[in-house]
C-alpha positions as CSV (number, residue, x, y, z in Angstrom):
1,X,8.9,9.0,41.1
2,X,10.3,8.7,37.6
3,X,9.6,5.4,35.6
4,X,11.7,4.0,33.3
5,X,9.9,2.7,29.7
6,X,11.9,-0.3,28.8
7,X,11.7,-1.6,25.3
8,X,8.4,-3.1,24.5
9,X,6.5,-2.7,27.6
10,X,4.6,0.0,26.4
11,X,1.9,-2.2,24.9
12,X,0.3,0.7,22.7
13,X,3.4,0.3,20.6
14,X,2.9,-2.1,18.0
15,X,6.1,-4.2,18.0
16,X,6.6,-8.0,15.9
17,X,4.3,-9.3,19.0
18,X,1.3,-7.4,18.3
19,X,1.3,-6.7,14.7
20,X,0.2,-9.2,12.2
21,X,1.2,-9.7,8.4
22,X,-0.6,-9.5,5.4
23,X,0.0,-11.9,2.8
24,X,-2.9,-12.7,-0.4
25,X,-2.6,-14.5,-3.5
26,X,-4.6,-11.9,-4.8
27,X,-2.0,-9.5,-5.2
28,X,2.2,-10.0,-6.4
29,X,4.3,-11.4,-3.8
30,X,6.6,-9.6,-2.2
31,X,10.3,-8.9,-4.2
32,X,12.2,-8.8,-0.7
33,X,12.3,-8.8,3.1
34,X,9.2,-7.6,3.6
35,X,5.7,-8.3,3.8
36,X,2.9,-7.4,1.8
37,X,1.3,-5.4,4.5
38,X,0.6,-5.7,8.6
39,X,-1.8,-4.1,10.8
40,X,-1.0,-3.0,14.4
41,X,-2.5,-0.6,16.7
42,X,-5.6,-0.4,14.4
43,X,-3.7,0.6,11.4
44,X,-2.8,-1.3,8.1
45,X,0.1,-0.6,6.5
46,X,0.2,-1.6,2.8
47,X,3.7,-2.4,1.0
48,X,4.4,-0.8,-2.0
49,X,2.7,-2.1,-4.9
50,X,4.0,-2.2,-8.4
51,X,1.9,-3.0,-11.4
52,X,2.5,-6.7,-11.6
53,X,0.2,-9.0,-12.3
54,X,-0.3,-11.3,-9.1
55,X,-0.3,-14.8,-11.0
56,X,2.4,-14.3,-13.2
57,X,4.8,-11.8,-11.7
58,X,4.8,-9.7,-14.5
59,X,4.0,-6.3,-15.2
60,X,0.6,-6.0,-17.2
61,X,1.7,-3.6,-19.5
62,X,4.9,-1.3,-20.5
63,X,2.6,1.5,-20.6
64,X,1.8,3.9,-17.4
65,X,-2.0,3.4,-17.2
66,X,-2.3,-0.4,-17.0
67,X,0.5,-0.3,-14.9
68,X,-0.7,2.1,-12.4
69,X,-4.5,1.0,-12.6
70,X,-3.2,-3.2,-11.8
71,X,-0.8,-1.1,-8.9
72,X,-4.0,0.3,-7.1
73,X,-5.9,-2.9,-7.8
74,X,-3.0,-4.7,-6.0
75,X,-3.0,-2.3,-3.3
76,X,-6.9,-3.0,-3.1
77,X,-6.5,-6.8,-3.1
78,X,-3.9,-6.4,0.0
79,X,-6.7,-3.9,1.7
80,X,-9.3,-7.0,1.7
81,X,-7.3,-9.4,2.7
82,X,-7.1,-7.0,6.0
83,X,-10.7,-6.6,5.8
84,X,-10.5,-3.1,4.8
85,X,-12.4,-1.1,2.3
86,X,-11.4,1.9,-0.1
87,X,-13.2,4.3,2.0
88,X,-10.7,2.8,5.4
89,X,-7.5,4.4,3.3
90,X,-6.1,7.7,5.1
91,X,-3.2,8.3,3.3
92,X,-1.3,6.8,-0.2
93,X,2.1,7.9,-1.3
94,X,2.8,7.6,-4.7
95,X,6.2,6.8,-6.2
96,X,6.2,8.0,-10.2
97,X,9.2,7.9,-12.1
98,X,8.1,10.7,-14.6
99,X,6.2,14.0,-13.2
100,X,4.7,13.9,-16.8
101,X,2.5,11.3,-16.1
102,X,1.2,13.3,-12.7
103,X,-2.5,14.5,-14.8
104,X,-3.1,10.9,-16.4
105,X,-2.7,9.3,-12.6
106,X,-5.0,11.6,-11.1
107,X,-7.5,10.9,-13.7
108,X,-7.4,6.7,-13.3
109,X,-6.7,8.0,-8.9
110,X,-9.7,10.0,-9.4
111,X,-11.7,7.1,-10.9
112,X,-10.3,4.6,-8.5
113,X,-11.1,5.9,-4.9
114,X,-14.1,7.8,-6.6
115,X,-15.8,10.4,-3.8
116,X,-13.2,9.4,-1.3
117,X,-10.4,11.7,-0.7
118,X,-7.2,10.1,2.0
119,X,-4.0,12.1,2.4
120,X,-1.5,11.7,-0.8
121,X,1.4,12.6,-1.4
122,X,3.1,11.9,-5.4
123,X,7.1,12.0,-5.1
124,X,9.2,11.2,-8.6
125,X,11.6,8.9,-8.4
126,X,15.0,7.7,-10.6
127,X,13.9,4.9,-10.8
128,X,12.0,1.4,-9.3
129,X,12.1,-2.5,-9.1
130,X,12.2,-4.0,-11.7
131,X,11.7,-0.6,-13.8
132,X,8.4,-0.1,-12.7
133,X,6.9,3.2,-13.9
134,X,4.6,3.9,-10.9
135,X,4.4,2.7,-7.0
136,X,1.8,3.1,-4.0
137,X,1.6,2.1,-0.7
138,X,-1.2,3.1,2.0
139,X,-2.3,3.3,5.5
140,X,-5.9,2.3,6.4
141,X,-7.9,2.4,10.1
142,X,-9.0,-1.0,10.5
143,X,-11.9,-1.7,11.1
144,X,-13.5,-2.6,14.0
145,X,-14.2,-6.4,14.2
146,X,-11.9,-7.2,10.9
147,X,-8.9,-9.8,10.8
């Protein structure tokens, strides 16, 4: 006999209901609808992160490097509020708006995550908020027994 899924029955399928948001002082608030981050069906899911400084809003620097060191650390911060670790992260996409900067990233990438290698993928952009020179987001496993 055929069954019929109707939406949101399936409760492997994280919907509002069963995913949670993510929201830290220790990282810049959000600059639109969305939120920092959310887990759901064991994942977390971090919001693109720009190389603002959390308390003030601003970017640290004009120049790539602190801004895409202070975009991984706000990435981090958003990670431990979810109780994740570096070594949780599968995948990071990475938004840069000039390819020419692709070597000096993976050097401060390379020194961030250290031995720990997740999925990437580096995309170049027109352009971003607030004219941001470099973006990442990520998807961790969460693990068991965190928030």
């Amino acid at each position: 006999m055929p069954t019929t899924n109707t939406p949101n029955s399936d409760t492997t399928t994280p919907n509002s209901d069963t995913t949670t948001p993510i929201a830290t002082d220790n990282a810049p608030r959000a600059i639109g609808p969305y939120a920092q981050g959310r887990i759901g069906g064991g994942l977390v899911y971090v919001s693109g992160q720009l190389g603002f400084d959390p308390a003030s809003g601003d970017f640290v620097g004009g120049d790539f490097a602190s801004q895409a060191r202070q975009a991984l650390e706000n990435m981090k911060a958003v990670l431990d509020a979810a109780g994740c670790r570096l070594s949780d992260v599968i995948a990071v996409d990475v938004f840069l708006i000039d390819m020419g900067n692709f070597v000096e990233f993976n050097r401060i990438y390379q020194a961030f995550f250290g031995e720990h290698k997740p999925a990437r993928a580096v995309v170049a952009v027109h352009a971003l908020p607030k004219n941001g020179r470099v973006e990442v987001k990520c998807v961790a496993v969460q693990p068991s027994g965190a928030k």
